[in-house]
C-alpha positions, 0 to 999 in steps of 0.5 A: 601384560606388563613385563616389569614392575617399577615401583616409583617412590616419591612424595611429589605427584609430578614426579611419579608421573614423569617417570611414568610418562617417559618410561618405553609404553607396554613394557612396565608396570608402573607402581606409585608410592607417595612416602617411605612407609608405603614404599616399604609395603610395597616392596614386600607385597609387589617384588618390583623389578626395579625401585626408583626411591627419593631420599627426602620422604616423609613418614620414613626416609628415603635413607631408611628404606634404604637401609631396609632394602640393604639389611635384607638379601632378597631385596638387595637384588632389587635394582635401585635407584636412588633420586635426589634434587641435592646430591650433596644430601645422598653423599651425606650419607653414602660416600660414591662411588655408589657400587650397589646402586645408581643415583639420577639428579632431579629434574632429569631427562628420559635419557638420563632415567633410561641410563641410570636404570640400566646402570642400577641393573648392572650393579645390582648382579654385583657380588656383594661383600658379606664380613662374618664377624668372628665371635669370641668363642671363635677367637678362643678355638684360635687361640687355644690351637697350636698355631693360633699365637693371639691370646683373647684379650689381644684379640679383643684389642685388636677387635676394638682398633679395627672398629675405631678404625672403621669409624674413622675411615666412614668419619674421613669418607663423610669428610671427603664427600662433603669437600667433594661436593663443595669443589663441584659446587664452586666449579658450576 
């Protein structure tokens, strides 16, 4: 019996295969999903081991089953890897360096594959960074205690800058991605 369950995510048939074929034999169990709907169903019926996903899916993206597996702990700690013949399409999205999951180029070398899924399960271990948002009832407590010296209202204002400055930054994240992607364009 197989020791782990890949679910390979994918519309192209050829695809699938070949990472079916270049994967070590005996060791893995190999699980096929041609778009993202069954790639989903999948994940939550079979617990893979491991997730190799392509962004460009139909029925439901690739982005979107990422962003499924990233808003739910449990699959969090699933080793993904991400696949794409456009990097520039992933860093649309996702600026790198991309900490929580590895990303591997179409056509790819069985040495490529076995670093890059080696690469996902490390970064999978990872800690994640968890942000408790603070509610406006806790900003009240905060304030109404003898040290808390920020009224709500400045509270909310400073809540509002944080958020625009947020957008910002994910706005200047896009930017560089982009420009990135360009100069290793020219560069080739």
């Amino acid at each position: 019996m197989a020791s782990h369950k890949i679910l390979v995510i994918d519309d192209s048939r050829v695809i699938r295969m070949r990472v079916r074929d270049m994967l070590p034999q005996g060791n893995f169990d190999v699980i096929e999903a041609k778009d993202g709907v069954e790639g989903m169903d999948a994940i939550r019926d079979q617990r893979p081991n491991l997730i190799m996903l392509d962004f460009l899916l139909p029925r439901m993206s690739g982005w979107e089953v990422f962003q499924e597996i990233q808003a739910n702990p449990d699959l969090q700690r699933i080793p993904l890897v991400l696949m794409s013949g456009r990097k520039e399409e992933v860093t649309e999205k996702m600026s790198e360096p991309f900490e929580y999951f590895e990303f591997i180029q179409k056509p790819f070398e069985q040495k490529e594959l076995i670093e890059a899924i080696k690469s996902a399960m490390v970064k999978a271990r990872k800690p994640r960074r968890t942000v408790t948002p603070i509610t406006t009832a806790d900003a009240a407590v905060a304030a109404a205690t003898p040290q808390g010296s920020v009224s709500l209202a400045e509270f909310q204002a400073l809540q509002a800058q944080v958020q625009q400055l947020q957008g910002e930054v994910a706005q200047l994240k896009g930017q560089l991605a982009k420009v990135l992607a360009f100069i290793k364009q020219k560069l080739r």
